[in-house]
KOLMI-913765 format. One line per 10 residues: number of its first residue (from 0); their letters; for each residue x negated, z, y of N, C-alpha, C. Coordinates in Angstrom, 2 decimals. Layout:
BEGIN
NUM	A	X/Z/Y/X/Z/Y/X/Z/Y; ...
// end
This chain:
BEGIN
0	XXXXXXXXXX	-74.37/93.66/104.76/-74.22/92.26/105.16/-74.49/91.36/103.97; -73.44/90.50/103.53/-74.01/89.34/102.52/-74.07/88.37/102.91; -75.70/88.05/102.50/-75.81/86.73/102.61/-75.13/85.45/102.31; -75.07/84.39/103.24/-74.30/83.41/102.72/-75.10/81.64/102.79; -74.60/80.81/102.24/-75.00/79.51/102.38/-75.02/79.05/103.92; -74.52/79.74/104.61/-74.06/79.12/105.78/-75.25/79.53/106.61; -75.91/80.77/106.56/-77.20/81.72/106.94/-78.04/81.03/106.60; -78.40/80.58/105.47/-79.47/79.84/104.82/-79.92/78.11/105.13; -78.36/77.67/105.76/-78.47/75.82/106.25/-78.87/76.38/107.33; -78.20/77.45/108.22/-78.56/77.61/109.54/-80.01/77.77/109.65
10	XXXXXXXXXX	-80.33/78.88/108.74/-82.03/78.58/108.82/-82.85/77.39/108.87; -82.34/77.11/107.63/-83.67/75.50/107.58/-83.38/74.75/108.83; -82.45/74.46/109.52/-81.77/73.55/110.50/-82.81/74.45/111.76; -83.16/75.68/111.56/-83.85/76.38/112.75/-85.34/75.95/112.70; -85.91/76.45/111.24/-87.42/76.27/111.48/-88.12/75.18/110.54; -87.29/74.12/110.78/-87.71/72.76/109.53/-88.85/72.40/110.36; -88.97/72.20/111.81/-89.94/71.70/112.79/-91.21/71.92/112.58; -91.44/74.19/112.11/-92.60/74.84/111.99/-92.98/75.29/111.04; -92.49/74.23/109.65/-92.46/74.39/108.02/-92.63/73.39/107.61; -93.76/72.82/106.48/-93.82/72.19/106.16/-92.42/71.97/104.88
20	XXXXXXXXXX	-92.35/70.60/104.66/-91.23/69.92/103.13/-91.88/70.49/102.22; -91.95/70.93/101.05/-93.48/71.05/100.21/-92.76/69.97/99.49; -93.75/69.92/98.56/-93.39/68.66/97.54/-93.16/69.11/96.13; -92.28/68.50/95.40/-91.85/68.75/94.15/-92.66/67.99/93.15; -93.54/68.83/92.50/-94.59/68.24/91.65/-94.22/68.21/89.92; -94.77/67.69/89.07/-94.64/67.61/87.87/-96.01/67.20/87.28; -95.56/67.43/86.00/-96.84/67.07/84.72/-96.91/66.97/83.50; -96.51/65.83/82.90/-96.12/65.61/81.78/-96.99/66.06/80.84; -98.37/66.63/81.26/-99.23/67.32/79.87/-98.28/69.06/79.66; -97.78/69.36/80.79/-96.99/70.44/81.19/-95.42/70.48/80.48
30	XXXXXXXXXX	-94.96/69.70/80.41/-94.05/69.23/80.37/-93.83/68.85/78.63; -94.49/68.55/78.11/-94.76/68.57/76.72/-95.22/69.54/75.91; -95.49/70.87/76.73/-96.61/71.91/76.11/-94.65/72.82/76.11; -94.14/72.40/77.11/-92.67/73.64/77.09/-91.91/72.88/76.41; -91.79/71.54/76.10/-90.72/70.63/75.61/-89.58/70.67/76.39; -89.59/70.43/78.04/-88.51/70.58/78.74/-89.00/69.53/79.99; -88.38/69.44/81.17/-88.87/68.82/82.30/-89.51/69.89/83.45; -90.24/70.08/83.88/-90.35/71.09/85.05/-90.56/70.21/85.81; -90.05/70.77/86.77/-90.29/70.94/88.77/-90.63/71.71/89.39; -92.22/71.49/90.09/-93.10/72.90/90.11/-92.64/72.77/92.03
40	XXXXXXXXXX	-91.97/73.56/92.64/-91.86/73.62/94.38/-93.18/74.49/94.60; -93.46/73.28/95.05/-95.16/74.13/95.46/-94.98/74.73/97.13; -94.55/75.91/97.19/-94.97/76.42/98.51/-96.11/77.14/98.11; -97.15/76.94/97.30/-98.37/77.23/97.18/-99.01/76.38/98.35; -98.08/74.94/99.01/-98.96/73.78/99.82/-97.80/74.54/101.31; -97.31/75.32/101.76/-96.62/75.58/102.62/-97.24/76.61/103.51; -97.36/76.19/105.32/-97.67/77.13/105.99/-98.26/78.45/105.70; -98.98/78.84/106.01/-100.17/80.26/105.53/-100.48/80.49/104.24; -99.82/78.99/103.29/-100.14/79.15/101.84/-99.04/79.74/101.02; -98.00/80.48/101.63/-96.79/80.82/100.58/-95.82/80.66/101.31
50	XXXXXXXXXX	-95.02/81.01/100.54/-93.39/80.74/101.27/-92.80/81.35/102.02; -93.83/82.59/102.48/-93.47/83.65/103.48/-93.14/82.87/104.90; -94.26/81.79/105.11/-93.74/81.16/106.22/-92.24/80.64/106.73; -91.38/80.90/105.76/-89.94/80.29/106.09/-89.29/81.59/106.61; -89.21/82.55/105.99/-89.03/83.79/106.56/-88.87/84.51/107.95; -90.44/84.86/107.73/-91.19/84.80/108.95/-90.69/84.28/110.02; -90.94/82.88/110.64/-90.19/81.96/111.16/-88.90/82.04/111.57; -88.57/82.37/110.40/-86.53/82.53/110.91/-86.38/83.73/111.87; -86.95/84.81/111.29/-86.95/86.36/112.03/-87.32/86.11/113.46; -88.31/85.87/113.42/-88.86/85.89/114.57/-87.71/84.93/115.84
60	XXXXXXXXXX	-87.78/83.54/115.47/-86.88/83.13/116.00/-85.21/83.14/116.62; -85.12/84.85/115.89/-83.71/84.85/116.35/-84.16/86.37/117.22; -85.00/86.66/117.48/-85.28/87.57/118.42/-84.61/87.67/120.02; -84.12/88.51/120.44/-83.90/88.06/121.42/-85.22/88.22/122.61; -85.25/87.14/123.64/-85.82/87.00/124.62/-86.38/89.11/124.57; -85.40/90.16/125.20/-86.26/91.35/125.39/-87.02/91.99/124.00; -86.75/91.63/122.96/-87.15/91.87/121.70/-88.18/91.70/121.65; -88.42/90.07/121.43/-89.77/89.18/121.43/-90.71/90.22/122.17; -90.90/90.31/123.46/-91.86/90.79/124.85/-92.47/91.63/123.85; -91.83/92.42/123.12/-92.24/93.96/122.93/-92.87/93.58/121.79
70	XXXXXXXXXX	-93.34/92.16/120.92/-93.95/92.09/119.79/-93.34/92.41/118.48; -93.84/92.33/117.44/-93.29/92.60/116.13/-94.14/93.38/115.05; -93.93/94.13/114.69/-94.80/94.72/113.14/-94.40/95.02/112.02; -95.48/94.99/110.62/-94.82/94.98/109.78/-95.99/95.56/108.79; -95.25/95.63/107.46/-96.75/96.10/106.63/-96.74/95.46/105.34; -97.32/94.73/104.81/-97.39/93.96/104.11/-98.87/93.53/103.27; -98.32/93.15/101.83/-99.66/93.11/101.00/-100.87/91.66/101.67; -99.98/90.55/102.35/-100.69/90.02/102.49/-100.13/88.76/103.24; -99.18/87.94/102.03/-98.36/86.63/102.74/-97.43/86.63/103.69; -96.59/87.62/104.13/-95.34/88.02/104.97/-96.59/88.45/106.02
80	XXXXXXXXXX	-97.85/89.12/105.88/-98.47/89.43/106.88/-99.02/88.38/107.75; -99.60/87.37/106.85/-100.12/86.17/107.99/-98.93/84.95/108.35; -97.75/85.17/107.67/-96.58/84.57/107.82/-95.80/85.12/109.24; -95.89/86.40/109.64/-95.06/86.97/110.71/-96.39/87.10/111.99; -97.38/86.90/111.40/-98.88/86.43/112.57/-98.65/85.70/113.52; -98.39/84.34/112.33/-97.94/83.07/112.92/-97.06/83.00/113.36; -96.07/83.22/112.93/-94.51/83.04/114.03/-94.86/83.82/115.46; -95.21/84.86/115.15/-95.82/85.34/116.29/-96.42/84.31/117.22; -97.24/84.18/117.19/-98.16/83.09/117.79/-97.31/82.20/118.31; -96.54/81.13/117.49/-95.86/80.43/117.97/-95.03/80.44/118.96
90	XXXXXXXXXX	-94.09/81.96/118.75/-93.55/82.39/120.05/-94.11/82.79/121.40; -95.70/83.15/121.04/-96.44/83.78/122.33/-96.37/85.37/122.20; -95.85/86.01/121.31/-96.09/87.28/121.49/-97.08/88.61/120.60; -96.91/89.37/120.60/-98.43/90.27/119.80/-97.62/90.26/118.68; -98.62/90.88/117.81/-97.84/90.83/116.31/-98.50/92.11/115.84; -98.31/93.10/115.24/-99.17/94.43/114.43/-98.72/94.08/113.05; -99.72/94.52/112.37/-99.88/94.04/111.06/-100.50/95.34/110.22; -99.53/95.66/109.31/-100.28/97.13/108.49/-100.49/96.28/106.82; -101.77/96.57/106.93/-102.00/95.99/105.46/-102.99/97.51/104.19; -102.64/97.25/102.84/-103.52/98.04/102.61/-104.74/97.55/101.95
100	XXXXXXXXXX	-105.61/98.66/102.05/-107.39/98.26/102.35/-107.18/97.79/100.85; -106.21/97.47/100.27/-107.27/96.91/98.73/-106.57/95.37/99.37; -105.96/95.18/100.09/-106.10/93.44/100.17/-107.02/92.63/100.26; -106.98/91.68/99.25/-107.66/90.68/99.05/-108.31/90.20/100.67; -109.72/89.86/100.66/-110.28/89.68/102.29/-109.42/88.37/102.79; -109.71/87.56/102.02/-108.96/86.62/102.24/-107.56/86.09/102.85; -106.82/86.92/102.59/-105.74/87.29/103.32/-105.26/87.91/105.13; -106.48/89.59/104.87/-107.13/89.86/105.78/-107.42/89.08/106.95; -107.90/88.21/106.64/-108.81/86.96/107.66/-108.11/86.49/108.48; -106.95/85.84/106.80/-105.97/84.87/107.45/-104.99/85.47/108.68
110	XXXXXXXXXX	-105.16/86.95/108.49/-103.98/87.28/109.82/-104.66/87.46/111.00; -105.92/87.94/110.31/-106.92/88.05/112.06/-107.07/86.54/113.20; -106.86/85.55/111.85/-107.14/83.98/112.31/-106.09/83.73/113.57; -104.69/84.96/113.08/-103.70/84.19/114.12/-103.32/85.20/115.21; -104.60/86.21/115.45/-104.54/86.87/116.64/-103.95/87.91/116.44; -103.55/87.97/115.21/-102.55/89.81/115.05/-103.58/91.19/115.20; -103.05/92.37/115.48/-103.82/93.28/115.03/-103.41/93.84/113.80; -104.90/93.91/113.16/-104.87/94.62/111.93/-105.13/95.84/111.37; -103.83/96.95/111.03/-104.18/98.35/110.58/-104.49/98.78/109.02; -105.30/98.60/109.13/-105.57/98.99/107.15/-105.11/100.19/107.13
120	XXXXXXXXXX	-104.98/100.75/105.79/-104.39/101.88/105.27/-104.21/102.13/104.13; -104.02/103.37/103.16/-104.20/103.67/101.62/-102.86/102.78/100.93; -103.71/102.73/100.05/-102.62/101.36/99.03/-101.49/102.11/98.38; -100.68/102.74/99.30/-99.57/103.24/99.00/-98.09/102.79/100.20; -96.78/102.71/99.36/-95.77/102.06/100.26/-95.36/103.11/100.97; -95.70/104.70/100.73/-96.11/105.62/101.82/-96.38/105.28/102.84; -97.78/104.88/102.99/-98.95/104.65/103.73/-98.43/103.73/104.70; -98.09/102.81/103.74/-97.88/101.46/104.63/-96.53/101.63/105.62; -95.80/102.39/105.06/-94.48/102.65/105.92/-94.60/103.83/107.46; -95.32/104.71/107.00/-95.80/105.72/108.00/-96.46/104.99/109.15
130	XXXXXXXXXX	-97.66/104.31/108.64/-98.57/103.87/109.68/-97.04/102.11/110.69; -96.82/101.68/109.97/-96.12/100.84/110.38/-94.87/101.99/111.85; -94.22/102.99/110.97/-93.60/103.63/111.91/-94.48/103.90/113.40; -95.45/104.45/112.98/-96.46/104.43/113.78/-96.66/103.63/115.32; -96.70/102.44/114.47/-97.07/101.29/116.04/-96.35/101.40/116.29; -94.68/101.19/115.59/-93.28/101.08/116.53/-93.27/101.72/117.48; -93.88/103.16/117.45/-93.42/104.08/118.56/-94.50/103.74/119.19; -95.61/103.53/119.39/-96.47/103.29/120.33/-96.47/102.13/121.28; -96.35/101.19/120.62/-95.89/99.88/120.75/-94.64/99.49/121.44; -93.19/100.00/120.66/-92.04/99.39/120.87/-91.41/98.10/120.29
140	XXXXXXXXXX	-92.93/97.44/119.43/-92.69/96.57/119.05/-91.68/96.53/117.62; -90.70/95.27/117.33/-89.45/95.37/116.60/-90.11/95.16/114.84; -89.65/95.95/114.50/-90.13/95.98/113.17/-89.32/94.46/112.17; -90.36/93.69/111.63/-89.03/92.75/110.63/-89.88/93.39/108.78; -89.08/93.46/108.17/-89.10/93.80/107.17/-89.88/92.66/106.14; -91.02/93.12/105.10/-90.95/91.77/104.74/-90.02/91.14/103.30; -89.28/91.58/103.10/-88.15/91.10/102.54/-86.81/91.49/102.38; -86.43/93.11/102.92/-85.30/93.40/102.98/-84.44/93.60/104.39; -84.24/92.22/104.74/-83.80/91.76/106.07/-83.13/90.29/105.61; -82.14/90.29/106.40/-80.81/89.17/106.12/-82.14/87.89/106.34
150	XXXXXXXXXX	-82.73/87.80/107.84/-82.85/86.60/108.82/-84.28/86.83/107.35; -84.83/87.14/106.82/-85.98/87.31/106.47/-85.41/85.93/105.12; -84.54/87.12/104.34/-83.77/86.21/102.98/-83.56/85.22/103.18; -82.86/84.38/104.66/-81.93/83.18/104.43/-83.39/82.22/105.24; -84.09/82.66/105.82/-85.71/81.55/106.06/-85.73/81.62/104.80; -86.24/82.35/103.38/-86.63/82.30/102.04/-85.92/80.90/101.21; -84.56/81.42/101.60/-83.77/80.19/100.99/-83.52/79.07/101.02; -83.89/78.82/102.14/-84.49/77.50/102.93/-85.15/76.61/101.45; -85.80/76.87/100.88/-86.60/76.32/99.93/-85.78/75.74/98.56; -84.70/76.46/98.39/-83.73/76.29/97.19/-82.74/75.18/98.05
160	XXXXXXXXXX	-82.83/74.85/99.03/-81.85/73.49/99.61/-82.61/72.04/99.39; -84.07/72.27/99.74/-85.00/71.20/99.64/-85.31/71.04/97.99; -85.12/72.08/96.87/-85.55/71.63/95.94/-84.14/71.35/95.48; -83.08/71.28/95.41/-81.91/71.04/95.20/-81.84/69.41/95.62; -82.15/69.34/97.13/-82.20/67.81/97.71/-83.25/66.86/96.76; -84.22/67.40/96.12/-85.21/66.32/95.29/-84.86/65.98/93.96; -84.19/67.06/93.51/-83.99/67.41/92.00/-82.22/68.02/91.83; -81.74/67.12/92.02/-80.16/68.13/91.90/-79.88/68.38/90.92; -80.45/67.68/89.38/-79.74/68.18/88.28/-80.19/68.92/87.58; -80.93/70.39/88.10/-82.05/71.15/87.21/-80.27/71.83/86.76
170	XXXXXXXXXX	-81.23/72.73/85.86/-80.75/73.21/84.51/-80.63/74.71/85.15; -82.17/75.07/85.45/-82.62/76.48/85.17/-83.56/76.46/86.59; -83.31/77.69/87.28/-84.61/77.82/88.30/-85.81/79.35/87.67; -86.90/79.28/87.54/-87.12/80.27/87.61/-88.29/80.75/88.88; -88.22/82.38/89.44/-88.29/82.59/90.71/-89.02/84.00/90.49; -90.62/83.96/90.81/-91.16/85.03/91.00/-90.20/86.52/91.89; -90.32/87.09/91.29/-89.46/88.50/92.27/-90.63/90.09/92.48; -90.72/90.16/93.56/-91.47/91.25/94.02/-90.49/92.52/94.48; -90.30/92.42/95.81/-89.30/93.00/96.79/-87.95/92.65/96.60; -87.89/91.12/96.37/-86.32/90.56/96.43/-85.93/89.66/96.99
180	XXXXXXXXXX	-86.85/89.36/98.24/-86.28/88.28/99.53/-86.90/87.03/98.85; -87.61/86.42/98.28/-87.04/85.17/98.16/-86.13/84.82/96.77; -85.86/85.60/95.79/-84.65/85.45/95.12/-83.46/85.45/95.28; -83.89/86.35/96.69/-82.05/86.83/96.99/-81.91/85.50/97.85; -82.50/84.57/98.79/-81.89/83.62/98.92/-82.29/82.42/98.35; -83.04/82.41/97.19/-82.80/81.37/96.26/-81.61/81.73/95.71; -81.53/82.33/94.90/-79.81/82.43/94.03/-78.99/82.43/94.67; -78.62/82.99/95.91/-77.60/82.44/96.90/-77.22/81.21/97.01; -78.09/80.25/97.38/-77.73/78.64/97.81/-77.54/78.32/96.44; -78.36/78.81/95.43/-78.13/78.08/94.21/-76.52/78.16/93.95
190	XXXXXXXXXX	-76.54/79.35/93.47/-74.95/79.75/93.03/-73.94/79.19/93.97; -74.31/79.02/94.53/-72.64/78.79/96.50/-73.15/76.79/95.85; -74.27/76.47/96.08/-74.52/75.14/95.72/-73.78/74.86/94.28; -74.23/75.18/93.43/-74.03/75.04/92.00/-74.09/75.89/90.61; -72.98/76.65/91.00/-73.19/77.98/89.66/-73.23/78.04/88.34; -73.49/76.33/87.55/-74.12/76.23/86.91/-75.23/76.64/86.22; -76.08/76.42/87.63/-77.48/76.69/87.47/-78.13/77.87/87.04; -78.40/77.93/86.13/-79.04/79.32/85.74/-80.62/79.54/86.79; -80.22/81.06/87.22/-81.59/81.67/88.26/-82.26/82.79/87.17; -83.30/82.75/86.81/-84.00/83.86/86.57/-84.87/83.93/87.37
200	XXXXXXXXXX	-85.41/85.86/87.45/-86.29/86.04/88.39/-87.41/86.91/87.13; -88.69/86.47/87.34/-90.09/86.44/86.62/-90.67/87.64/87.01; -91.16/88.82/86.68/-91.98/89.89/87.65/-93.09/89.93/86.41; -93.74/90.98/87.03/-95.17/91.59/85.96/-94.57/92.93/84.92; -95.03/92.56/83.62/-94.61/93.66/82.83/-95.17/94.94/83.67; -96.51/95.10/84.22/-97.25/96.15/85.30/-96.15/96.75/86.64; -95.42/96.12/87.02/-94.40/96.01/88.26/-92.98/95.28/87.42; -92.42/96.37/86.47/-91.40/95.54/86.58/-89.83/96.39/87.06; -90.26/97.15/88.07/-89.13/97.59/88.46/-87.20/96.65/88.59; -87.68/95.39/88.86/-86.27/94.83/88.70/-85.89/94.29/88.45
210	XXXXXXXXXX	-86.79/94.72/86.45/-86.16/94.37/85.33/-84.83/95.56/84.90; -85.83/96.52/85.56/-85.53/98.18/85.09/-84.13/98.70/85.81; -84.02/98.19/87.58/-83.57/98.13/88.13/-81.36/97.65/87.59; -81.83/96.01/87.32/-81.01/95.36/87.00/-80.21/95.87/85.34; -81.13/96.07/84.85/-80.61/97.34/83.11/-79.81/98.36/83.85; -79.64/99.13/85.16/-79.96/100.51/85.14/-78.65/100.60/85.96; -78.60/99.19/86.84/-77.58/99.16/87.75/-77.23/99.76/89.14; -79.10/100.63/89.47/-79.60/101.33/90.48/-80.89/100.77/90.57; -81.61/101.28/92.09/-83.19/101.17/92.25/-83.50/101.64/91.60; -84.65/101.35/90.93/-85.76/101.70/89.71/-87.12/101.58/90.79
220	XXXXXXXXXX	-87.31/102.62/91.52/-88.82/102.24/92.36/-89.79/101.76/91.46; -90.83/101.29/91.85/-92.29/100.77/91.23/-93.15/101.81/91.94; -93.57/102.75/91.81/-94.18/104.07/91.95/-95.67/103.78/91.92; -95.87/103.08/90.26/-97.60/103.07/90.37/-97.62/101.54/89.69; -97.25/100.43/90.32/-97.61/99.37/89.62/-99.08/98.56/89.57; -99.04/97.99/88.43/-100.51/98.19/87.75/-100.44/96.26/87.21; -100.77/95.69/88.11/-101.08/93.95/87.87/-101.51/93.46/88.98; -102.24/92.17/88.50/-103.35/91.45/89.43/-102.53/90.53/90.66; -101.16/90.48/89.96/-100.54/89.85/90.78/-99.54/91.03/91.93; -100.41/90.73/93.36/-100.85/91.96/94.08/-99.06/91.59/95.27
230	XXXXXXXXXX	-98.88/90.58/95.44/-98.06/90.12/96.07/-96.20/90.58/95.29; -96.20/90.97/94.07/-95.30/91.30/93.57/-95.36/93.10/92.94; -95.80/93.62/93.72/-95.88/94.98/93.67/-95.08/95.92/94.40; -94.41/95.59/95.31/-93.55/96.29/96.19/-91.65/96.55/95.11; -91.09/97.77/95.79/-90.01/97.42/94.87/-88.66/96.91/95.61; -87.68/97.06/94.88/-86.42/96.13/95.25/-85.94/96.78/96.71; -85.40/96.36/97.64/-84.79/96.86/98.69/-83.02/96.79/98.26; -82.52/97.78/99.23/-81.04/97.64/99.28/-80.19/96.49/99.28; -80.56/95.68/100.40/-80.09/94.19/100.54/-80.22/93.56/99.41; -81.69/93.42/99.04/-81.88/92.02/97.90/-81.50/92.68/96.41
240	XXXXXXXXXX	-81.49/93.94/96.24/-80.89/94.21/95.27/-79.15/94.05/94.55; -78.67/94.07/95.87/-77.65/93.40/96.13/-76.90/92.05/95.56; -78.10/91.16/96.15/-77.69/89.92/96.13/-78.15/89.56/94.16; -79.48/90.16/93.88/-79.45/89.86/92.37/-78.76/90.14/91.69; -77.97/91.44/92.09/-77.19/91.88/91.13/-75.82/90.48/91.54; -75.44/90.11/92.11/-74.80/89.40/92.74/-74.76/87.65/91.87; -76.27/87.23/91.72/-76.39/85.99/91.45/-77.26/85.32/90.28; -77.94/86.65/90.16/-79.22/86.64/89.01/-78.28/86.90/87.49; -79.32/85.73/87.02/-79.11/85.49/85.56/-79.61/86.58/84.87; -80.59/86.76/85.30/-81.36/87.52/84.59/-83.26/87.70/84.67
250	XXXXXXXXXX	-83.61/88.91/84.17/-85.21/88.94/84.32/-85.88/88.89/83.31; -86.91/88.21/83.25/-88.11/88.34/82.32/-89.34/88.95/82.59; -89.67/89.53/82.06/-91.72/90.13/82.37/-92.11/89.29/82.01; -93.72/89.55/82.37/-94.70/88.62/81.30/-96.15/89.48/81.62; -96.78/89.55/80.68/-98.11/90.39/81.23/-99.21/90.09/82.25; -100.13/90.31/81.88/-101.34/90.13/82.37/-101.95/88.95/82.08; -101.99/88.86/80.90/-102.73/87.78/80.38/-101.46/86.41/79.94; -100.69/86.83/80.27/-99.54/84.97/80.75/-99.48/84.62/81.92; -99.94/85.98/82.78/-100.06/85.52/84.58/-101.25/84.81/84.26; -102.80/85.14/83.71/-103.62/84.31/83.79/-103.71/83.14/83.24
260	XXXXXXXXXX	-102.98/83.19/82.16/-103.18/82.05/81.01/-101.91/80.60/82.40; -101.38/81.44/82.68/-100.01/80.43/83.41/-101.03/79.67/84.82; -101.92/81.12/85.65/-102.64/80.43/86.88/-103.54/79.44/86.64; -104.39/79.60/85.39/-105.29/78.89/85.20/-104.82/77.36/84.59; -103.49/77.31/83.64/-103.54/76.00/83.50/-102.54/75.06/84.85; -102.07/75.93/85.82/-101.72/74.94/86.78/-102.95/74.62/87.68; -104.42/75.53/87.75/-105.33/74.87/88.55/-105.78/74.17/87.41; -105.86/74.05/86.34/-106.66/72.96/85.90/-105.84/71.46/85.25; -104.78/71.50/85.05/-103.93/70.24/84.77/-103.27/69.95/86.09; -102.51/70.79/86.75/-102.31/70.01/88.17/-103.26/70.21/89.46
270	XXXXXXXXXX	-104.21/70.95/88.96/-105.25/70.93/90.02/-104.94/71.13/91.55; -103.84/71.76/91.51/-103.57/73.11/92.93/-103.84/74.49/92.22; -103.98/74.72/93.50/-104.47/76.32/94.04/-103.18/77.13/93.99; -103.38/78.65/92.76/-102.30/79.06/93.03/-102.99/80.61/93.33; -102.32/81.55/93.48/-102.52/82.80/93.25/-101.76/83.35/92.21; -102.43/84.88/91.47/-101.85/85.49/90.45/-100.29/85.35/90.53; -100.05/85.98/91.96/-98.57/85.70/92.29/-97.38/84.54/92.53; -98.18/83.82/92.52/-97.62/82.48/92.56/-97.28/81.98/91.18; -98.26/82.17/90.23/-98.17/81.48/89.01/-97.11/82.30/88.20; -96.79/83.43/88.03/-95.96/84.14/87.52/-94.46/83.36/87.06
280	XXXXXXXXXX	-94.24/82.81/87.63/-92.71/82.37/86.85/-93.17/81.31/85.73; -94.11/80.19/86.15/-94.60/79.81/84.72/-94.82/80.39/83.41; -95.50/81.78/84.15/-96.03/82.52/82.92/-95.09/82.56/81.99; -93.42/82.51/82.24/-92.63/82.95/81.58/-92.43/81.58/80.35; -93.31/80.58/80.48/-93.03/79.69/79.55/-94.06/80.02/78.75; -94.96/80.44/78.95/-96.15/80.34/78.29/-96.64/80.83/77.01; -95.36/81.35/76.70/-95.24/81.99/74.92/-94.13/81.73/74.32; -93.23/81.15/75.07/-91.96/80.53/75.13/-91.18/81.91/75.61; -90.68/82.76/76.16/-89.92/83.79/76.31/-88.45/83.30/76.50; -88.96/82.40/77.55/-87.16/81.67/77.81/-86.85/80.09/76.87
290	XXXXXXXXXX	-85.90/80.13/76.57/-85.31/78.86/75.53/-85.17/77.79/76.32; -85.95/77.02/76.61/-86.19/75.88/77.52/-86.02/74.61/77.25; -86.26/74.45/75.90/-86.49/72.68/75.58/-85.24/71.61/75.84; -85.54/70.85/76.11/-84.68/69.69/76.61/-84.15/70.05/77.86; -84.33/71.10/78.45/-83.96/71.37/80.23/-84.88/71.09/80.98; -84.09/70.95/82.28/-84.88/70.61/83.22/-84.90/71.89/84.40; -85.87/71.92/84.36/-86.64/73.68/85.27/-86.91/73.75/86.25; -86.59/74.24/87.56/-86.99/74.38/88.63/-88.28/75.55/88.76; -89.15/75.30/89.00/-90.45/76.71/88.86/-90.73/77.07/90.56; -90.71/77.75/90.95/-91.25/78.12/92.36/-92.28/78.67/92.01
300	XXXXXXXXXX	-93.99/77.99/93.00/-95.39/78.49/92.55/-94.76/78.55/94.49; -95.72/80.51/94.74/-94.38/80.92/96.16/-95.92/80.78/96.66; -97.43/80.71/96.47/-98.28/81.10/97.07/-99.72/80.28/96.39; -100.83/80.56/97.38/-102.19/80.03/96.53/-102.79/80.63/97.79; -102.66/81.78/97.95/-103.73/82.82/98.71/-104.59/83.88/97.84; -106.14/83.70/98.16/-106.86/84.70/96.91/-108.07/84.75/97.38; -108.96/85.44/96.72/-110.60/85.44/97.03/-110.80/84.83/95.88; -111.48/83.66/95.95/-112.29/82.70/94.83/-113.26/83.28/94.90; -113.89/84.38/94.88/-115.30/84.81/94.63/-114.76/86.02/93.33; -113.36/86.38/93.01/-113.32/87.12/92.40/-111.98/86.36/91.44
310	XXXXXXXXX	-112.07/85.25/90.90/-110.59/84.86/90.29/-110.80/85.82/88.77; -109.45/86.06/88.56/-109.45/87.06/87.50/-109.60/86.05/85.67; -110.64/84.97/85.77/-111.08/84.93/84.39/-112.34/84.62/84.64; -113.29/85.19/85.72/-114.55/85.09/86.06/-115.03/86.31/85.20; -116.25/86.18/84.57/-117.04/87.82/83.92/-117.92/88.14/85.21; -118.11/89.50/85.42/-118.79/90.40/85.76/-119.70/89.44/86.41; -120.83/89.09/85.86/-121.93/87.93/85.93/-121.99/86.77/86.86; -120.66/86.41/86.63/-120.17/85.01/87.58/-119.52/85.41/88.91; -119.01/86.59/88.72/-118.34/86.67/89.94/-118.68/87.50/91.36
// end
C-alpha cells in the first residue's frame, strides 16, 4: 500500500480535535551558530510529549466498532506506548502495552497514567514481538504497529502539513528516523506538497541501520544498537522503507556526543525540554555535516520524554 497526500489530509482532518497545533519555534542565537534560518516543530510540546500522539490517534480511530471492543496492543520503547494508551482511553477501550525493562521510568508511568496494562520484557525486538504476540492471543486484542502501519504513517504526517502551513518556503526538512513512520509521512506530504524540498532523515551513528539500509537498497536490521537516544533504536519496516526509498534525500549519522552537544543547547538557548531522541536531527548541524547556510530548515524536535534524574551530561555524583 502507498501512502498518499490524500491519507495524510484525511488524517489531520480526523484527529486535529485530540492533537495539539505545536508551534514553530526559532532562535536567532541558533540561527547564527548554523548561518541558516531554522524552524524547530516542536512536537516535543505535543500530546504525551512526542509526535507519537498523531499516529496513535489516527489508528485507533479507524478501528472498527468490533475491533475497538477487543482493545489494542503493542510493544514499544516508550512514545507510541503512551501515545496508543491514550487513544485508547479516548475511545473507552483496554490498551496492552509491551515495553522493555530498560525503559526509561518515566515513560513507564506515563502509560500506567492512562490505564494501559503494562508487560515488561528483555530489551530485545525478539522479546518485544513474542510477548506482544502473546496478549493477541489471549486477549484478541488488534495489534497497531508502532510505525510500520499505513493509518500509523499518515497520523505522523499530519505534522509536515502544519509545518508547511507556518513556514512554506523552507529549503530543507530534517527528520529524526528510527523505525520509519514519521519520515515516511513527512516526505510524503513534503514531496506530493513540494518536491523541491529537500527531506533528510538524521539517525545515531550507534543505530544507523537506515543509513546502511538506504546504501544497500535492502533492510539492514539494527541487531545490537548502541545510543542514548533510546526512541530511535528499532529498525526500518517494509512499508516505511518503502516510502524513503521513495522520497528521502538522504541520511546523515551523528554520534553520541552531537546528540548531546545538540539536546543540551536546545534546553539551554530555547529552554524546552527535549529528549536524546528528539534532539537528533539538530545534531546534524552541530559540526556542520549538512551544507546549510543561507537556507531555511525545517528541524522536527519529535519528543521531550526522559528521566531528569539521569540526563546524559550529569557525572556519576550529580545524578
Amino acid at each position: 500500500m502507498t501512502l498518499t497526500l490524500a491519507d495524510i489530509r484525511a488524517a489531520h482532518t480526523r484527529i486535529r480535535d485530540r492533537i495539539h497545533r505545536t508551534p514553530v519555534m526559532t532562535s536567532a542565537t541558533l540561527n547564527e551558530k548554523a548561518g541558516a534560518q531554522l524552524f524547530f516543530k516542536c512536537e516535543n510540546l505535543q500530546k504525551i510529549g512526542a509526535f507519537k500522539a498523531r499516529g496513535a490517534t489516527n489508528a485507533v480511530a479507524l478501528l472498527s466498532d468490533e475491533e475497538a471492543k477487543r482493545g489494542v496492543v503493542t510493544h514499544s520503547s516508550g512514545n507510541h506506548a503512551a501515545a496508543l494508551a491514550r487513544a485508547a482511553k479516548l475511545r473507552g477501550i483496554p490498551a496492552y502495552i509491551v515495553m522493555p525493562s530498560t525503559c526509561p521510568q518515566a515513560k513507564v508511568a506515563s502509560v500506567r497514567r492512562y490505564g494501559a496494562e503494562v508487560i515488561l520484557c528483555e530489551p530485545t525486538y525478539a522479546a518485544r514481538e513474542s510477548n506482544a504476540k502473546s496478549v493477541v492471543e489471549r486477549t484478541g486484542a488488534v495489534f497497531i504497529h508502532p510505525f510500520n502501519d499505513p493509518r500509523v504513517m499518515a497520523g505522523q504526517g499530519s505534522l509536515a502539513l502544519e509545518l508547511l502551513e507556518d513556514v512554506p518556503d523552507l529549503t530543507d526538512i530534517l527528520c529524526p528516523i528510527g523505525g520509519g513512520g514519521l519520515i515516511s509521512g513527512v516526505s510524503t506530504a513534503i514531496k506530493s506538497i513540494n518536491p523541491e524540498i529537500h527531506v533528510f532523515g538524521v539517525e545515531p551513528k550507534g543505530a544507523d541501520d537506515a543509513a546502511q539500509s538506504l546504501a544497500a537498497g535492502k533492510i539492514i536490521p539494527c541487531t545490537s544498537p548502541n545510543t542514548i537516544a533510546d526512541g530511535l533504536r528499532g529498525s526500518l519496516g517494509e512499508l516505511t522503507f518503502e516510502e524513503i526509498q521513495r522520497h528521502v534525500d538522504g541520511i546523515v549519522t551523528v554520534s553520541e556526543e552531537e546528540i548531546v552537544h545538540a539536546m543540551r543547547a536546545i534546553w539551554e538557548v530555547m529552554k524546552i525540554i527535549v529528549e536524546p531522541s528528539g534532539a537528533v536531527a539538530y545534531g546534524a548541524l552541530v559540526d556542520g555535516q549538512l551544507d546549510v547556510p543561507g537556507r531555511r530548515v525545517g528541524i522536527i524536535l519529535t519528543g521531550g520524554n526522559l528521566d531528569l534524574d539521569t540526563l546524559p551530561w550529569m557525572t556519576p555524583a550529580t545524578a
